[in-house]
C-alpha positions in Angstrom: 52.1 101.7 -38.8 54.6 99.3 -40.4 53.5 95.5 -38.8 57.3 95.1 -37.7 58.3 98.8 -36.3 54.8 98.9 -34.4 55.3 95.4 -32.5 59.1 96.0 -31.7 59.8 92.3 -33.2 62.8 90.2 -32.3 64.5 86.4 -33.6 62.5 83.7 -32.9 62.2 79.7 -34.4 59.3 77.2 -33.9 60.1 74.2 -31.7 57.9 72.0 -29.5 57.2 73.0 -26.3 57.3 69.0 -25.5 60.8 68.8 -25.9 61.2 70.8 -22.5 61.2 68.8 -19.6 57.9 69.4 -17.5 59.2 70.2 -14.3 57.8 72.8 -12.0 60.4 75.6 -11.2 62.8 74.8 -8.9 64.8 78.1 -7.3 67.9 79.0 -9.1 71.2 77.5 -8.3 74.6 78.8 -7.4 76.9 78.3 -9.1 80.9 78.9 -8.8 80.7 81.6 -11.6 83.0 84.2 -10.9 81.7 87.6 -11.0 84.2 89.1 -13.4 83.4 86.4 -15.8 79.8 88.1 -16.7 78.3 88.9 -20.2 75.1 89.9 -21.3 73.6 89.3 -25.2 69.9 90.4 -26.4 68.4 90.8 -29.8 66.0 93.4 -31.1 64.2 94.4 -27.2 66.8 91.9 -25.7 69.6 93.6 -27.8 68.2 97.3 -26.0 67.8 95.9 -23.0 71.5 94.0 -22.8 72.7 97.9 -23.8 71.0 98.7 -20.6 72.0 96.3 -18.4 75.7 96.5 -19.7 75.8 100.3 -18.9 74.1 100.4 -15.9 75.7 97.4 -14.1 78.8 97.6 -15.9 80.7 96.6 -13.1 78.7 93.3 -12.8 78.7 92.8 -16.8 82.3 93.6 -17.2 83.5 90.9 -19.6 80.8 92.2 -22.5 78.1 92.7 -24.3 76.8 91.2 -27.6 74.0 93.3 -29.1 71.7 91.8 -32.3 69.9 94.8 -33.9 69.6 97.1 -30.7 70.6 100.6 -30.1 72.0 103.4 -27.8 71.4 103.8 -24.0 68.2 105.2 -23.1 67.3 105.9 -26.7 64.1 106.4 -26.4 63.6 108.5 -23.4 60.7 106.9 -22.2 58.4 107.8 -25.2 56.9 104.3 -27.2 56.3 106.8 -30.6 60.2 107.6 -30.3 61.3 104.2 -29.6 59.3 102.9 -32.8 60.5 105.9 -35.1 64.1 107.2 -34.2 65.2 104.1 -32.1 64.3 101.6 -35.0 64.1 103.3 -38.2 65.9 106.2 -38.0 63.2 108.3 -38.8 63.0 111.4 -39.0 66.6 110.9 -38.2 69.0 108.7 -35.8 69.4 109.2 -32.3 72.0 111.3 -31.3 74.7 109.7 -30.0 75.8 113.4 -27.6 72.2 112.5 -25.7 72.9 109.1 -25.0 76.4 110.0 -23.6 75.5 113.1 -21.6 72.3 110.5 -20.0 74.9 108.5 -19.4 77.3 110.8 -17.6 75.0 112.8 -15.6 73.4 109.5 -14.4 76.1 108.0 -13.3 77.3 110.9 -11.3 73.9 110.9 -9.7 74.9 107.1 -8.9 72.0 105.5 -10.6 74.0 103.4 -12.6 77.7 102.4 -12.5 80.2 104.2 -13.3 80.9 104.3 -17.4 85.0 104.4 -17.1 84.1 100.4 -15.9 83.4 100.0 -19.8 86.9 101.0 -21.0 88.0 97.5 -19.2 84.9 95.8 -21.7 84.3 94.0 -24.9 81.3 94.8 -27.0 80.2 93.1 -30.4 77.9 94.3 -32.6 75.9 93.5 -35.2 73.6 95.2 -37.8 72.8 93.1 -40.9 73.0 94.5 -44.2 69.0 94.0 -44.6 67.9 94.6 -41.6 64.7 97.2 -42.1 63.6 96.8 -38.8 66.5 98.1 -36.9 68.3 99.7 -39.2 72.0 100.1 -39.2 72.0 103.8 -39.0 70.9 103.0 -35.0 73.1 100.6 -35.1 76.1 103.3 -35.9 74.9 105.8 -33.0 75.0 102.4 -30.7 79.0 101.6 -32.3 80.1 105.7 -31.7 78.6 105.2 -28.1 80.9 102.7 -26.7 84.0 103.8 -28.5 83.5 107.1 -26.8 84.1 105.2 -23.6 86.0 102.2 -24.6 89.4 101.4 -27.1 88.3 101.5 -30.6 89.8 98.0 -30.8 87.5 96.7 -27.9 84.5 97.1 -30.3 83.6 94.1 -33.0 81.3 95.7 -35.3 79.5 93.0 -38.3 77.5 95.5 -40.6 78.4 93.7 -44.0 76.3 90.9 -43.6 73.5 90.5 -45.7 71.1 89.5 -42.7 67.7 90.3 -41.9 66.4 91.3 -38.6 67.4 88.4 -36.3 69.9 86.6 -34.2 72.3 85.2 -36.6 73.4 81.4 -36.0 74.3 77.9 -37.8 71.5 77.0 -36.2 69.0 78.9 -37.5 66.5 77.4 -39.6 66.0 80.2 -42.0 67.8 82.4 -44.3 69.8 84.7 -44.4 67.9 87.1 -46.4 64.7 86.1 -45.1 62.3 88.0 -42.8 59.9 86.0 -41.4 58.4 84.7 -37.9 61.3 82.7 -37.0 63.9 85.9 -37.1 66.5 83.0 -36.4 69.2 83.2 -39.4 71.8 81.2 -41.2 74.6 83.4 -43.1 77.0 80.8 -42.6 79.0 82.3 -40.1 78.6 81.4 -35.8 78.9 85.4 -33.7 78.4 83.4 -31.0 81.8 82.0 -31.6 83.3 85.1 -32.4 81.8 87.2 -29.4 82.9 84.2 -26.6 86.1 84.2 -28.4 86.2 88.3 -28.2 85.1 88.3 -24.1 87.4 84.9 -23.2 89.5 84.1 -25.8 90.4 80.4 -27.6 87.7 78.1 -27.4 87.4 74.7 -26.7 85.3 72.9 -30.0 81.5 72.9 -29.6 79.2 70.0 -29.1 76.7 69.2 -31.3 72.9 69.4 -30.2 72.3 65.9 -29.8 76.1 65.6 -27.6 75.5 67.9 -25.2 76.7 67.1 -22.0 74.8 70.1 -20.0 71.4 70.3 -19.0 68.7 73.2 -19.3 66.7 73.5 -16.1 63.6 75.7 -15.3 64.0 78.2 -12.7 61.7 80.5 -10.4 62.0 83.9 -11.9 59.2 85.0 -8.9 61.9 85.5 -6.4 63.6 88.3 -8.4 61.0 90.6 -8.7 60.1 92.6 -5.4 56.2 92.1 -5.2 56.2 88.8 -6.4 54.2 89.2 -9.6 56.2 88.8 -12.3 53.2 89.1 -14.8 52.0 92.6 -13.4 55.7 93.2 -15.0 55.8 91.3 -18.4 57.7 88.8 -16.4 57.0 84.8 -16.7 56.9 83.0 -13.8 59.9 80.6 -14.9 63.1 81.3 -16.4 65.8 78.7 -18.2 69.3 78.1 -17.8 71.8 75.9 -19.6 74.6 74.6 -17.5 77.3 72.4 -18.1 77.9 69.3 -16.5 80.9 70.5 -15.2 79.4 73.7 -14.0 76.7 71.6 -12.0 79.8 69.5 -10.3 81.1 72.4 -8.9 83.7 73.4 -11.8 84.9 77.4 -12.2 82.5 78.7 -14.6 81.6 81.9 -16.8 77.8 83.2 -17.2 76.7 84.7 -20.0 73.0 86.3 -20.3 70.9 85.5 -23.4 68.3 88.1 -24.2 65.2 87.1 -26.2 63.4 89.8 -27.9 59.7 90.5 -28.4 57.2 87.8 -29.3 59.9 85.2 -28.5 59.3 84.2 -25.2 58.5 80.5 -24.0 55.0 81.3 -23.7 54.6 81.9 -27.7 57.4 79.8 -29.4 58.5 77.5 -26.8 62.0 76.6 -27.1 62.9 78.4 -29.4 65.8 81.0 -28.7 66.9 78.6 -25.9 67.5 75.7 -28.3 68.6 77.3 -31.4 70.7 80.5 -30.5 73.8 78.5 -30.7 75.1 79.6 -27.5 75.0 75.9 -25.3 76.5 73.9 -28.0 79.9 76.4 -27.3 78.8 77.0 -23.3 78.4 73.2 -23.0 82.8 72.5 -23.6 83.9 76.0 -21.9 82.0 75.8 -18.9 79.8 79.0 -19.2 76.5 78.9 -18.1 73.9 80.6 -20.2 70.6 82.2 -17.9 67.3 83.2 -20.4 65.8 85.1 -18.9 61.8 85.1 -19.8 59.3 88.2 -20.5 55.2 87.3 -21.3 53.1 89.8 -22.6 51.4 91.8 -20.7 47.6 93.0 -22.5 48.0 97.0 -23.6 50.8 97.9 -22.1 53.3 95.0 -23.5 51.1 92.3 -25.9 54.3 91.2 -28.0 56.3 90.4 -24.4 58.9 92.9 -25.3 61.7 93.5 -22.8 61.2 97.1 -21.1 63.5 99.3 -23.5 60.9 102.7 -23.3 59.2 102.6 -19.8 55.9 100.3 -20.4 56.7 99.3 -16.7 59.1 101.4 -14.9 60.1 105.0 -15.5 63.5 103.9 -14.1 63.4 101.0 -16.9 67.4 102.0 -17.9 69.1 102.2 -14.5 69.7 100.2 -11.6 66.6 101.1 -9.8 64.2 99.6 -13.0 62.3 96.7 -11.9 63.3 93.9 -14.7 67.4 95.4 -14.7 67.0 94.3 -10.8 65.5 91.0 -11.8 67.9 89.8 -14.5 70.6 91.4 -11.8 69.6 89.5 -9.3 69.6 85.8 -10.9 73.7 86.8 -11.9 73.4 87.8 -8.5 72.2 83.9 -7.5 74.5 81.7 -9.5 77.9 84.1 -8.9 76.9 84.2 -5.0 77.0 87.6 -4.7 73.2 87.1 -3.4 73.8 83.8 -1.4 72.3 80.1 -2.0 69.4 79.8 -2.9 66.7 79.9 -0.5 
């Protein structure tokens, strides 16, 4: 099988592991982060998985969603041959978009997610580049005719004219555009980041640069979050980063958003990489959102490219509230909004 559809590949850039600060975890903060201020944001497995999180906590993640080369809820129904072949390449044909809605429906009457007509108060942006032969746009398309079946048409930002690869598109990505490659990390001279925070909060204040940032990334104790205490035996690292403003730290009103990495991206592998580069703290670090990354590690047989749980490697509940890593990456928005108390 195809070296990219078989390994369920996401962006990812090369950066020192040095240029971390070596501290041991320290438990997540809270911080005064309303609730209603939420988003969520994946690529490839991150971009599936922010889909998942979005519909099933949609009243936690109301502000939006920003998916990079993902797909439909619960596309692949738990099956890994379906999620690599339908879910990615559209073969032998797209998803249906009628399955992922009536999923949908008849889970959320059965109360194991939130209730869809929370999405019709969302934003979503999308984005599917013109190149992309890992995810290909025609999944993309199913993923688009999801949400505008429960949401305005005009709510939904959809970018499928770019000439991108497979990857999380950025200024600062250090390949590009055309180019697929390890780093899946693009430049196609244009920032979604700054369109999507402009779509979920509207005018921005100018971005820092890399070296003028003001905020800090800390590492935080992912262990708490998962309910037996053993992250790995989940794909889960053990640590988790956050960028927060200095503001944010001081107390200031804050947004959050989630940042998603996708497989064979995680700390463990690249690093930095994704935290660094996806273009996300230079615009979080003047407008006072605070940006959690979340961390998988892989996890031999079961998960070796540290993909987020989009098919059930983990947890036959991996799509609704009830799925092991939705309750972890739940429970840290949980933390810094305050909705789960201080930190312990």
């Amino acid at each position: 099988m195809h070296r990219y559809r078989s390994t369920l590949l996401a962006a990812g850039c090369a950066l020192s592991l040095s240029s971390l600060p070596a501290l041991a975890a320290a438990p997540l903060p809270r911080y005064h982060v309303a609730p209603g201020t939420v988003a969520v944001s994946g690529v490839s497995s991150g971009g599936y998985m922010a889909v998942q999180l979005h519909v099933a906590y949609s009243g936690t993640f109301g502000r939006g969603a920003a998916v990079f080369a993902g797909g439909p809820y619960e596309c692949a129904g738990g099956k890994a041959l379906k999620a690599v072949t339908e879910c990615m390449s559209a073969v032998p044909a797209a998803p249906k978009v009628e399955d992922s809605i009536r999923i949908t429906d008849e889970r959320a009457t059965a109360g194991s997610i939130d209730a869809p007509a929370n999405l019709a108060k969302s934003q979503v942006y999308l984005f599917s580049g013109r190149n992309d032969k890992v995810v290909r746009t025609a999944v993309m398309d199913v993923l688009n005719a999801y949400y505008r079946h429960y949401m305005p048409a005009a709510n939904v930002v959809y970018d499928n004219s770019t000439p991108a690869t497979h990857a999380w598109v950025t200024p600062l990505g250090p390949q590009k555009c055309e180019k697929l490659g390890r780093l899946f990390l693009n430049n196609c001279g244009i920032d979604p980041v700054q369109t999507f925070l402009t779509q979920f909060y509207g005018p921005l204040q100018a971005r820092n640069g890399g070296s003028a940032l003001r905020g800090s990334l800390i590492e935080f104790d992912q262990k708490e979050f998962v309910d037996d205490r053993q992250p790995a035996e989940h794909s889960l690292a053990d640590s988790g980063w956050a960028f927060v403003p200095a503001d944010c730290a001081a107390g200031a009103a804050c947004k959050a958003v989630v940042a998603l990495h996708g497989c064979l991206q995680d700390h463990a592998k690249v690093g930095d990489n994704f935290i660094r580069r996806s273009g996300l703290n230079e615009w979080a670090d003047t407008n006072r959102i605070v940006v959690l990354y979340p961390q998988t590690i892989s996890k031999a047989l079961k998960n070796p490219n540290g993909c987020w749980d989009w098919w059930g490697y983990d947890d036959p509940d991996y799509a609704t509230k009830q799925g092991r890593q939705m309750r972890a990456v739940k429970g840290m928005v949980d933390r810094i909004t305050g909705a789960a108390g201080p930190a312990k």
